[in-house]
C-alpha positions as CSV (number, residue, x, y, z in Angstrom):
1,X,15.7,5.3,50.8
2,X,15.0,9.3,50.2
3,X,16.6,11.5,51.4
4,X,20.0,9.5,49.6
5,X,23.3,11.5,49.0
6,X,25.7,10.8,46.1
7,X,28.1,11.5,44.1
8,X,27.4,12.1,39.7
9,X,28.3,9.8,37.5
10,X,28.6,11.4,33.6
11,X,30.4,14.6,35.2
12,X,33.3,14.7,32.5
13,X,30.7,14.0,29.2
14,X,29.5,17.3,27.5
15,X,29.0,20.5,29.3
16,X,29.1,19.4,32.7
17,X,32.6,20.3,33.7
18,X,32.2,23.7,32.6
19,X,28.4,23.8,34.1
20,X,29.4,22.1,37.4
21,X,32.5,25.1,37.1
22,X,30.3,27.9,36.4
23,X,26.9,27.0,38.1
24,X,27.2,25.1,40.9
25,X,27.8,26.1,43.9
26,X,26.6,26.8,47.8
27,X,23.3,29.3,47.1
28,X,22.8,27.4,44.0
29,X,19.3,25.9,45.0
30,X,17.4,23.4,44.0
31,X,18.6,21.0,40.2
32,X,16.1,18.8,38.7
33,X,16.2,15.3,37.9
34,X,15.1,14.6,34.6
35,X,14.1,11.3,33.3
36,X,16.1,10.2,29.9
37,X,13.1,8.2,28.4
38,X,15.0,7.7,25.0
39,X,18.8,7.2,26.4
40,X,19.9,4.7,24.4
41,X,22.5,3.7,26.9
42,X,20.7,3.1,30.0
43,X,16.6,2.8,30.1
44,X,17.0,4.2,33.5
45,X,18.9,7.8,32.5
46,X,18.2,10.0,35.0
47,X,20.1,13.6,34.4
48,X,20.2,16.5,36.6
49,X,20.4,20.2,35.6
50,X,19.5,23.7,36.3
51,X,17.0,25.5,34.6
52,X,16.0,22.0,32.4
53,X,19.2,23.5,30.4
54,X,22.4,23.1,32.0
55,X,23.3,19.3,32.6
56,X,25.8,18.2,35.3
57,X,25.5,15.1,35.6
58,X,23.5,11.9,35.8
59,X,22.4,9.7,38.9
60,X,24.6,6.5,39.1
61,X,22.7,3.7,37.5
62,X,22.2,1.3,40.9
63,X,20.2,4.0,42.1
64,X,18.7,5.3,39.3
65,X,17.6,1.7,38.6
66,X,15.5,2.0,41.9
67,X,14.5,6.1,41.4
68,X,13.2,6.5,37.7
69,X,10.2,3.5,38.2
70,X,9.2,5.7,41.0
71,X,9.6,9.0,38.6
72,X,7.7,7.3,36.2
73,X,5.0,6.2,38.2
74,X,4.5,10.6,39.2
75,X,6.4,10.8,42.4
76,X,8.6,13.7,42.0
77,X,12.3,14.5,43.2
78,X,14.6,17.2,43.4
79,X,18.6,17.7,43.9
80,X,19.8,20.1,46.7
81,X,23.6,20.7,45.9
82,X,25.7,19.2,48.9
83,X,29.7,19.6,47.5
84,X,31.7,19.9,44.3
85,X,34.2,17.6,44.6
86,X,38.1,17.7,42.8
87,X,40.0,15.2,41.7
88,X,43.8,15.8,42.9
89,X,45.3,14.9,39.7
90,X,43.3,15.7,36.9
91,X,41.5,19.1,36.2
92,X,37.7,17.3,36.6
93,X,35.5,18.2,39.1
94,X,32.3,16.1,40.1
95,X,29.5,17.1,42.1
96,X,27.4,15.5,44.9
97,X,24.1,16.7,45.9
98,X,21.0,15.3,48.1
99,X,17.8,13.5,46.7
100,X,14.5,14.4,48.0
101,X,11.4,13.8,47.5
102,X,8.8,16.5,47.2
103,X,5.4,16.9,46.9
């Protein structure tokens, strides 16, 4: 399953537009994917940000569905920025990075 690329879901809720504007980019590094235990939208709410402060986004819920049991069970994961990604139409822009698994 790991490495898996793919796109955010959430990117338009918040602060992520202006994070994904002002943060994320090529040289960005690495964006941690952080476990929303009390979400009380989805019991599987997995975020990622930078610095544990600026949120871009979330992992869609079919694979976050599969990733957070393993999360909660200790195994850990990162998020290597891959592309931002503009919609033609509409000032929104999403972002699609690389999961990996790390030791």
């Amino acid at each position: 399953m790991f490495p898996l690329t793919t796109k955010l879901a959430g990117v338009k809720f918040g602060t992520c537009q202006d994070n994904i504007k002002k943060y994320a980019g090529p040289g960005v590094g690495d964006f941690e994917l952080v476990r929303e235990l009390d979400n009380p939208y989805d019991q599987y709410a997995i975020k990622i940000a930078l610095f544990g402060h600026f949120k871009f986004g979330y992992i869609p819920g079919a694979i976050a569905s599969e990733l957070a049991p393993l999360m909660d069970a200790g195994r850990h994961f990162e998020a290597k920025y891959i592309s931002r990604n503009k919609h033609p139409r509409y000032d929104l822009i999403g972002l699609t990075v690389k999961i990996i698994e790390t030791n």
